[in-house]
Backbone as JSON Lines, residues from 0, in Angstrom:
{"i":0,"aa":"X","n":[13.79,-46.32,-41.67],"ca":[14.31,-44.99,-41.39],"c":[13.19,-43.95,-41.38]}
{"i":1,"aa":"X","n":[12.17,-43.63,-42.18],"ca":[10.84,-42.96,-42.02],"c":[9.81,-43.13,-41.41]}
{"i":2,"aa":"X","n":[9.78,-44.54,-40.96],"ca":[9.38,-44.98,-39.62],"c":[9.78,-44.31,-38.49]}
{"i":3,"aa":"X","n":[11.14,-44.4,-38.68],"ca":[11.65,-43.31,-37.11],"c":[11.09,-42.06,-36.73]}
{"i":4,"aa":"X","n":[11.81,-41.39,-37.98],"ca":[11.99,-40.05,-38.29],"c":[10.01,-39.7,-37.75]}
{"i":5,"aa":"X","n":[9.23,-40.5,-38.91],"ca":[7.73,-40.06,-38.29],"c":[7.55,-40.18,-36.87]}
{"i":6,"aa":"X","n":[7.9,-41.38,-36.15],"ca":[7.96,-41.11,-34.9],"c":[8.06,-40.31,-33.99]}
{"i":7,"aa":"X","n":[9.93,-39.63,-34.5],"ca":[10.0,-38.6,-33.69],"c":[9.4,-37.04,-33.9]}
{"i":8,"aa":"X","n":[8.9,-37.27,-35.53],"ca":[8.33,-36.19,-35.22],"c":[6.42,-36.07,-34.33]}
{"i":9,"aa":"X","n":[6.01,-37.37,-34.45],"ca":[4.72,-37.32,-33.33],"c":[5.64,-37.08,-31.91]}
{"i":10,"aa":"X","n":[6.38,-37.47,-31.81],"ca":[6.98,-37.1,-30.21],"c":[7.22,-35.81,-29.98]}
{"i":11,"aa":"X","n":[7.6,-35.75,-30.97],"ca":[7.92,-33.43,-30.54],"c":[6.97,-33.06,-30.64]}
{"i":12,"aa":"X","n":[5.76,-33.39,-31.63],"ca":[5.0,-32.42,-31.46],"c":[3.84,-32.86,-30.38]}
{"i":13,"aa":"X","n":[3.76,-33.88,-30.0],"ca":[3.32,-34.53,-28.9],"c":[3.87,-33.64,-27.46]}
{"i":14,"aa":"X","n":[5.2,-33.48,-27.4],"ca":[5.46,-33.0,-26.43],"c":[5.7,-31.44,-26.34]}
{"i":15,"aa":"X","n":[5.35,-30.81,-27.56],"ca":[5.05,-29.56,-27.45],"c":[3.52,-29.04,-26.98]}
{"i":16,"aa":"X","n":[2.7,-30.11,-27.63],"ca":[1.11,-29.79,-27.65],"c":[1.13,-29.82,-25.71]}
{"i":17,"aa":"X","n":[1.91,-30.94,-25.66],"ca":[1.88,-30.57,-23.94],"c":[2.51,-29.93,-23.1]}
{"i":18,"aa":"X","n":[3.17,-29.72,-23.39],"ca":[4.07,-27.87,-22.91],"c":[2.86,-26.9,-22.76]}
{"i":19,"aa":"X","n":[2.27,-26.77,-24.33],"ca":[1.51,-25.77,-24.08],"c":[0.29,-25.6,-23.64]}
{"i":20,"aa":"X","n":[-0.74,-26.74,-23.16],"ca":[-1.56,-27.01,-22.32],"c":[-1.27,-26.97,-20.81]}
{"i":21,"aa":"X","n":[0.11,-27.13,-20.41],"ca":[0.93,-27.13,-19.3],"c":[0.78,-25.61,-19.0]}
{"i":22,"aa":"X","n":[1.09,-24.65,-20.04],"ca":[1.08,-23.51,-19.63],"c":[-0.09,-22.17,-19.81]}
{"i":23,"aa":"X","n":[-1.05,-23.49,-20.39],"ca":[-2.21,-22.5,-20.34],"c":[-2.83,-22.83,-19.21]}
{"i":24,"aa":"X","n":[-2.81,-23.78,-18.72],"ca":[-3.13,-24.33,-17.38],"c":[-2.45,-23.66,-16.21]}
{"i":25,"aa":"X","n":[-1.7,-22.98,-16.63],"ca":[-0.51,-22.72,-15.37],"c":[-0.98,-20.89,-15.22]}
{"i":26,"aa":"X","n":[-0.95,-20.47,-16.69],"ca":[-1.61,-18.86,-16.76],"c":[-3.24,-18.73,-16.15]}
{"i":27,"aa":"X","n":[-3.81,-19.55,-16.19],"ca":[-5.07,-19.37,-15.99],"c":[-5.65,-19.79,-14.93]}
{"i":28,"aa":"X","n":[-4.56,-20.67,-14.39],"ca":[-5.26,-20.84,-12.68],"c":[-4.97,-20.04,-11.63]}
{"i":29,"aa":"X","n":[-4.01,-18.94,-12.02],"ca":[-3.81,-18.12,-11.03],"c":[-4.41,-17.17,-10.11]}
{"i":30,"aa":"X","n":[-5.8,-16.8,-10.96],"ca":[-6.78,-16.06,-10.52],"c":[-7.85,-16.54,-10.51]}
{"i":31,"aa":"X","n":[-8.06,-16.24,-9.21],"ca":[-9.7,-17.13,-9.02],"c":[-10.94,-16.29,-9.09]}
{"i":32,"aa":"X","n":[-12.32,-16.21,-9.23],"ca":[-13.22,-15.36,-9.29],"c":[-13.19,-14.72,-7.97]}
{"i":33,"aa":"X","n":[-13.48,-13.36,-7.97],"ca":[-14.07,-13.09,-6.39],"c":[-14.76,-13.57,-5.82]}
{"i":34,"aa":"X","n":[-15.06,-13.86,-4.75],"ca":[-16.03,-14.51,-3.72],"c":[-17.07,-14.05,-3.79]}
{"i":35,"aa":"X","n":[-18.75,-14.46,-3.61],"ca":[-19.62,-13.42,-3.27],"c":[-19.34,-12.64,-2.1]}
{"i":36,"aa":"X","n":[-19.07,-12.72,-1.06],"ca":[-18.79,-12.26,0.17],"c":[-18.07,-11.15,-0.12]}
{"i":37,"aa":"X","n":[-17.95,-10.49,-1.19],"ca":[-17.17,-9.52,-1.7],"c":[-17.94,-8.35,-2.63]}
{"i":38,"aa":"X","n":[-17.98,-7.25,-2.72],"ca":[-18.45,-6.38,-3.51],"c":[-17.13,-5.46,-4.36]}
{"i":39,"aa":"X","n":[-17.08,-6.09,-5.45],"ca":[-16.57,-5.25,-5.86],"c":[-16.03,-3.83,-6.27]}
{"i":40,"aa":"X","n":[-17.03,-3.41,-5.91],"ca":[-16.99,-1.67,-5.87],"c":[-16.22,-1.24,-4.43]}
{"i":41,"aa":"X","n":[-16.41,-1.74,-3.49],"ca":[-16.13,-1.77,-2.05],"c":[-14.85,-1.83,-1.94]}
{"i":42,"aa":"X","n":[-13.98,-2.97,-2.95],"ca":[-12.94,-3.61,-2.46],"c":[-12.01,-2.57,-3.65]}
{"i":43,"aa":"X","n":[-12.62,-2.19,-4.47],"ca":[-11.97,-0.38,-5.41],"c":[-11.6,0.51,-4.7]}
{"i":44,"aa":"X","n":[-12.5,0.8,-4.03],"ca":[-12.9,2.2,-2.9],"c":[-11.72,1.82,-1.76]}
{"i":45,"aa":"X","n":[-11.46,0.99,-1.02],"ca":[-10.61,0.48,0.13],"c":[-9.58,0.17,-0.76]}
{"i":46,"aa":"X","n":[-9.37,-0.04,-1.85],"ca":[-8.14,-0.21,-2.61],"c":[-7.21,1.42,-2.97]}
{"i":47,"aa":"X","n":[-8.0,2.19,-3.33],"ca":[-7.77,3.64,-3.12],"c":[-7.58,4.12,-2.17]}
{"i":48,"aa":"X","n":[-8.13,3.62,-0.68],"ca":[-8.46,4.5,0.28],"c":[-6.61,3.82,1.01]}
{"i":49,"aa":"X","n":[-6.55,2.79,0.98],"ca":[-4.96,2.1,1.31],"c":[-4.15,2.85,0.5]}
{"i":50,"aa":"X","n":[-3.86,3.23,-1.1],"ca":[-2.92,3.87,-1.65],"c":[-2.65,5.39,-1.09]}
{"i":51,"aa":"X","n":[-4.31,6.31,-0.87],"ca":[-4.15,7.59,-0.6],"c":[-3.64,7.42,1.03]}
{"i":52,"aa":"X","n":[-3.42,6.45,1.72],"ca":[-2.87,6.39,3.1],"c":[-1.66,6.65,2.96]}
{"i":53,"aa":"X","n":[-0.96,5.4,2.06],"ca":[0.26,5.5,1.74],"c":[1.32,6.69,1.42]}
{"i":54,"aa":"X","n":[0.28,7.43,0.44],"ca":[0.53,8.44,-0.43],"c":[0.94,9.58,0.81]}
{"i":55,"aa":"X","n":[-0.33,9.63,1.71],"ca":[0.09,10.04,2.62],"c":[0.71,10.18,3.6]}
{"i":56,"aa":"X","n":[1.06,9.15,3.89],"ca":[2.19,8.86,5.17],"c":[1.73,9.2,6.36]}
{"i":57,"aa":"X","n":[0.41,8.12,5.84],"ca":[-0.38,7.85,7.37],"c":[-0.61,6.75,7.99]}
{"i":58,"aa":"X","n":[0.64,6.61,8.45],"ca":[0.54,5.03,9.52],"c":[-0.72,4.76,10.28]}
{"i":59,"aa":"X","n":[-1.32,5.65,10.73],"ca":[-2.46,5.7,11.84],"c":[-3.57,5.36,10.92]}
{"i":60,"aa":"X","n":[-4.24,5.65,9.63],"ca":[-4.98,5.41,8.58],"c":[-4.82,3.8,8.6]}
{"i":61,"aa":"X","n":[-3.6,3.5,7.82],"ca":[-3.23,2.09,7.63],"c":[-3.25,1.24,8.6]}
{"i":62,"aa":"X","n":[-3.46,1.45,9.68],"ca":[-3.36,0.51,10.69],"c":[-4.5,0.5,11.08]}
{"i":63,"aa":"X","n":[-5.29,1.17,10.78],"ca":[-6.99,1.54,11.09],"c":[-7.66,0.74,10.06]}
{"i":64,"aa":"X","n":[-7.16,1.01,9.37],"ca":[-7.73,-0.14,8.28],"c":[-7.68,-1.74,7.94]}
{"i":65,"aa":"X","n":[-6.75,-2.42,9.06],"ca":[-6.0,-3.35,8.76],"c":[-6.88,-3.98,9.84]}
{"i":66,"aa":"X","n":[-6.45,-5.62,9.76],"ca":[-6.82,-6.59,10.45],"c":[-5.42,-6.76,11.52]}
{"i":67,"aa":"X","n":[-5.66,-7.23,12.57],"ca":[-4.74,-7.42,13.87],"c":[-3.45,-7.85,13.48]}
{"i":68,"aa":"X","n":[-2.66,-9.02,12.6],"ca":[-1.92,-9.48,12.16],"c":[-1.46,-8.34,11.35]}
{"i":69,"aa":"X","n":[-1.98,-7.39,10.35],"ca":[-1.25,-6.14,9.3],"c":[-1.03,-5.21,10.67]}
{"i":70,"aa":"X","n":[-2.09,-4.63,11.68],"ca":[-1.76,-4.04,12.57],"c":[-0.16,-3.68,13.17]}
{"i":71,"aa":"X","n":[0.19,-5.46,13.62],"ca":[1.43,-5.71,14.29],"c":[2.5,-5.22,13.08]}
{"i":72,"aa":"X","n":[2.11,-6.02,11.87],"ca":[3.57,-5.85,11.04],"c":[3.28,-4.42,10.45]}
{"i":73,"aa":"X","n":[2.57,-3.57,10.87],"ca":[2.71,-1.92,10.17],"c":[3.25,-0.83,11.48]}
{"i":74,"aa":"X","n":[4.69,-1.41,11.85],"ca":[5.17,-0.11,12.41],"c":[5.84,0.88,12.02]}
{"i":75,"aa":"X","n":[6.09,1.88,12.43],"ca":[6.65,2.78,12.22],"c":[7.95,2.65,11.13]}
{"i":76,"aa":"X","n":[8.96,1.55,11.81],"ca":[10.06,1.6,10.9],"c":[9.91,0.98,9.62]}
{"i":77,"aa":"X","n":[8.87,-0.13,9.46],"ca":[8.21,-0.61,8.23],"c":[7.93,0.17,7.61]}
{"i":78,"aa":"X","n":[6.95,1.19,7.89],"ca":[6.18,2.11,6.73],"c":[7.37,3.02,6.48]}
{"i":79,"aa":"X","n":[8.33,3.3,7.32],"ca":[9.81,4.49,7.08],"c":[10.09,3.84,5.57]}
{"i":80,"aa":"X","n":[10.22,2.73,5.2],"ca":[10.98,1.97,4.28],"c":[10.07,1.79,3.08]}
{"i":81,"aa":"X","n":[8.38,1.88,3.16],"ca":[7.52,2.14,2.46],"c":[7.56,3.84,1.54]}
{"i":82,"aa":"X","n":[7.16,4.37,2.44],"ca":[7.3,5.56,2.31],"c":[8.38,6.37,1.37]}
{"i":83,"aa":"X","n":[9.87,5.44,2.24],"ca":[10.82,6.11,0.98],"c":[10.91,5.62,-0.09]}
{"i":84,"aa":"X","n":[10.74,4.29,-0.3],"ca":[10.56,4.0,-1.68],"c":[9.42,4.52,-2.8]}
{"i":85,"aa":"X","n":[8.6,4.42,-1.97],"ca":[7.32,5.51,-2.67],"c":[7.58,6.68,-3.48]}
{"i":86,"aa":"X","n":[7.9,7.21,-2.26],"ca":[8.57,8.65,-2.45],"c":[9.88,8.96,-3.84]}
{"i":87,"aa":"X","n":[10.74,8.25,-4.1],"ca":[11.38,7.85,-5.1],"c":[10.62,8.06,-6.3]}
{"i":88,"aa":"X","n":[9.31,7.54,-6.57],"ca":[8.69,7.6,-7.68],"c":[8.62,9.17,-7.82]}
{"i":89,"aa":"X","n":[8.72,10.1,-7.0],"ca":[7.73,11.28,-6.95],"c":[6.38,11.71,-6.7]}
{"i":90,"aa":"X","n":[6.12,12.84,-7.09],"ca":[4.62,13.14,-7.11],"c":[3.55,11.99,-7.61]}
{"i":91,"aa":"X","n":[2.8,11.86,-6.41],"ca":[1.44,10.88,-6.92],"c":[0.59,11.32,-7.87]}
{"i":92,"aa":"X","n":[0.14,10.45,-9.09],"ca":[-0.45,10.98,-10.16],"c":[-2.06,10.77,-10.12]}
{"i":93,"aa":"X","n":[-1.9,9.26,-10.22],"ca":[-3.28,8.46,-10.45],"c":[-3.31,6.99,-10.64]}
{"i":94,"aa":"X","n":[-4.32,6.94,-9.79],"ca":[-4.4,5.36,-10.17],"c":[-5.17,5.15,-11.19]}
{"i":95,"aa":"X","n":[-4.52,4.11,-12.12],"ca":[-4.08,4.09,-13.86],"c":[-5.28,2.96,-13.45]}
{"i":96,"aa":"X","n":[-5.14,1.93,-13.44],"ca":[-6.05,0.05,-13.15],"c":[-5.8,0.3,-11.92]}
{"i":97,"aa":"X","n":[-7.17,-1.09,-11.81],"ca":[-7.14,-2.25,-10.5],"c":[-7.74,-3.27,-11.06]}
{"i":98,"aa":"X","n":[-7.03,-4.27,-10.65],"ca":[-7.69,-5.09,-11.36],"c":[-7.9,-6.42,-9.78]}
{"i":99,"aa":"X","n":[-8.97,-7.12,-9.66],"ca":[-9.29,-7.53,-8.37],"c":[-10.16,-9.08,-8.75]}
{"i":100,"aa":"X","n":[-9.25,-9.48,-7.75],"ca":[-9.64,-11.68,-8.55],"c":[-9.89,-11.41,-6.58]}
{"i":101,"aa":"X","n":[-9.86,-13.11,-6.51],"ca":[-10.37,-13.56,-5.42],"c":[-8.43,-14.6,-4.98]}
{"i":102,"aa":"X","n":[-9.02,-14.92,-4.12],"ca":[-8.18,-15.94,-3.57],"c":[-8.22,-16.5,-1.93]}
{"i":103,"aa":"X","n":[-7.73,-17.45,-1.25],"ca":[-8.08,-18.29,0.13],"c":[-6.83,-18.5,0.62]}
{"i":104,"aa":"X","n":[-6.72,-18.71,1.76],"ca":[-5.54,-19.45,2.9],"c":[-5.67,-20.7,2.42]}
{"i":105,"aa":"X","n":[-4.55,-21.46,1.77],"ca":[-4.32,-22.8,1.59],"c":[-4.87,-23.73,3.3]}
{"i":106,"aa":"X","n":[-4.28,-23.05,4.5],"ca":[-4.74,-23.52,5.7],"c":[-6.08,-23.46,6.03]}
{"i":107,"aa":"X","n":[-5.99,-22.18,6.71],"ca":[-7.8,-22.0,7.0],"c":[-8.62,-21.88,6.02]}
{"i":108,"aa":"X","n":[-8.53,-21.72,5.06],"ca":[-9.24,-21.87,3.2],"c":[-10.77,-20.58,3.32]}
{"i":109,"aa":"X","n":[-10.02,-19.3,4.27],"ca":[-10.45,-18.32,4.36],"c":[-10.15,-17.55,3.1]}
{"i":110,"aa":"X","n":[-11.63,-16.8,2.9],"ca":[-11.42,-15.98,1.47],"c":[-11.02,-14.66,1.62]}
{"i":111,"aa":"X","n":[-10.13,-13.87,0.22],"ca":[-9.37,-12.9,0.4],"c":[-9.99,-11.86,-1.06]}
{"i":112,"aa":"X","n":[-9.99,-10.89,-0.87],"ca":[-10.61,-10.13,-2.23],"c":[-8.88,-10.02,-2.57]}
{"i":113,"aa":"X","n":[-8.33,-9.49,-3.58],"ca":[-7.0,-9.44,-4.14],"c":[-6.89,-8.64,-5.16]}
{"i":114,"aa":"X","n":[-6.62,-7.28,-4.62],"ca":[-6.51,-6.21,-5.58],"c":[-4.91,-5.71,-6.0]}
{"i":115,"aa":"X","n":[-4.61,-5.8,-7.14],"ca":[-3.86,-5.44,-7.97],"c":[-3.85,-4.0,-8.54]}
{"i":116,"aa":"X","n":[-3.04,-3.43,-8.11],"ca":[-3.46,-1.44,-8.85],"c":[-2.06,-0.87,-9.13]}
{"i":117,"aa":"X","n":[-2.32,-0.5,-10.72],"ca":[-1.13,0.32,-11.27],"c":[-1.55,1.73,-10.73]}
{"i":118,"aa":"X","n":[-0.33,2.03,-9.93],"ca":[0.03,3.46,-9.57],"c":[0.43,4.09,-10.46]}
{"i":119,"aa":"X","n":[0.6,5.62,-10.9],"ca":[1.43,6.19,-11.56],"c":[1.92,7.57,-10.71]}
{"i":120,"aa":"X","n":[3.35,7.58,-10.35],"ca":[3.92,8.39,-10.23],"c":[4.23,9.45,-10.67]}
{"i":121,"aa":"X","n":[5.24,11.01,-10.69],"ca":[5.65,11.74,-11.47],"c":[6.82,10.74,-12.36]}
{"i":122,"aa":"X","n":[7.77,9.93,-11.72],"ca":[9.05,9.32,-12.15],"c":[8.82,8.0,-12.65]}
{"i":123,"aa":"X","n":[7.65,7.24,-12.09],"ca":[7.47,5.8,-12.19],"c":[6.4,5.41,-11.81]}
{"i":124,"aa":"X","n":[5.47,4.0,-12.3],"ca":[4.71,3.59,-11.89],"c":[4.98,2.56,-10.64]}
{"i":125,"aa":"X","n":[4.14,2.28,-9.6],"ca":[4.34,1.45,-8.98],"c":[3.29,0.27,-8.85]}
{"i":126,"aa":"X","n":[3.43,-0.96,-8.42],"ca":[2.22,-1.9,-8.95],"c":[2.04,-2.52,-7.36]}
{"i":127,"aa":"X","n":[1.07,-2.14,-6.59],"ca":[0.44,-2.38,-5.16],"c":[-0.64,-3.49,-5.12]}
{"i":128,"aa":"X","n":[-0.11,-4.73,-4.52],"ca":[-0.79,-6.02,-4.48],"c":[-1.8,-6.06,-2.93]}
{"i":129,"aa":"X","n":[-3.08,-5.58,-3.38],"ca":[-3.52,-4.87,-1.2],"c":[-4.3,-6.12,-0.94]}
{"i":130,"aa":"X","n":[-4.38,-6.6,-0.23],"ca":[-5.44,-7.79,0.36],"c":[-6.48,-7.44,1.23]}
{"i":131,"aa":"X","n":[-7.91,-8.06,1.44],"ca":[-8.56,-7.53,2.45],"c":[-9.26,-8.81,2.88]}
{"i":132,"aa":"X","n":[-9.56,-8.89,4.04],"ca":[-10.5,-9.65,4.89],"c":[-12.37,-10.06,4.45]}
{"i":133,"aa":"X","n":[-13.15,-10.38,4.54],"ca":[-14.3,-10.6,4.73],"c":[-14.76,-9.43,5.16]}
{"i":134,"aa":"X","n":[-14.63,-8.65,6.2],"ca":[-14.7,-8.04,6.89],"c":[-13.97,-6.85,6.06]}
{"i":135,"aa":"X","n":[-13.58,-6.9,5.23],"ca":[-12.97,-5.62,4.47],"c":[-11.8,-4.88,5.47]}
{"i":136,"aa":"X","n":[-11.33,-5.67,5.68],"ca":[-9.69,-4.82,6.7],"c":[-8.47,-5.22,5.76]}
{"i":137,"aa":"X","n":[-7.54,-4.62,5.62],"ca":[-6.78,-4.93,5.11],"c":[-5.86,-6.0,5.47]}
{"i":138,"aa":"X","n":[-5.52,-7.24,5.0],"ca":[-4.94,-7.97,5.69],"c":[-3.36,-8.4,4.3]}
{"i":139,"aa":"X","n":[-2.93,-7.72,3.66],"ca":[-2.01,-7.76,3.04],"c":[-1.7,-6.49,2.15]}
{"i":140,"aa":"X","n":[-0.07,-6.2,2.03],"ca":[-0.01,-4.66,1.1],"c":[1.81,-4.98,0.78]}
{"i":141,"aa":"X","n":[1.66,-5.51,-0.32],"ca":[3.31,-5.36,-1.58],"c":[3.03,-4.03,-2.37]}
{"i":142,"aa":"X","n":[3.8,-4.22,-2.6],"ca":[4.54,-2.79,-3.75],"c":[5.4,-3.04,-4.36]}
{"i":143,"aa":"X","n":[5.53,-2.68,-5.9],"ca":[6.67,-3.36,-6.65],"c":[7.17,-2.15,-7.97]}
């Protein structure tokens, strides 16, 4: 009977120790280093320069900034739906962080700088996931 009992307790804690290697593994691969092909200061500056577009409700900015593919998907009625949700927060305050990892196209295994930036609103913060190209164009922009 203490035979067992020891057993099962190497099994739980056996299968806890691996749970939690499971999930330190799982937290920590998510972000990859930036690329050299990347300057960090650069990809700050164009990380700001995409929010104060926004802020502004300047489609023509944002699309100037973007790579051909963000081009197409930044029309007019897209950014309408940007904009008002934005706008919801209120008055633009400051950008609070950025915080900026790296990441690639699983396909073309093209590299991406990946900036993360807490907004702060008058009403709310908002958290803007911007992507950029090699080439520093914007080629991705969430908001949450």
């Amino acid at each position: 009977m203490r035979k067992i009992l020891k057993l099962k307790k190497m099994f739980v804690l056996g299968a806890v120790l691996v749970l939690c290697l499971a999930l330190l593994t799982a937290c920590s691969g998510g972000q990859k280093k930036l690329s050299d092909d990347f300057d960090q200061d650069q990809v700050q500056e164009a990380t700001a320069k995409v929010i104060d577009a926004v802020n502004a409700k300047d489609g023509d900015a944002l699309r100037e900034l973007s790579d051909d593919k963000m081009k197409s998907a930044l029309t007019d009625d897209a950014l309408a739906a940007v904009y008002k949700a934005i706008g919801e927060g209120g008055a633009f305050q400051e950008i609070k962080e950025i915080n900026i990892a790296g990441a690639s196209d699983k396909d073309t295994k093209e590299a991406y700088a990946v900036a993360v930036a807490r907004a702060q609103y008058e009403k709310k913060a908002f958290i803007y996931t911007i992507s950029f190209t090699k080439d520093m164009k914007l080629a991705g922009l969430y908001y949450k």
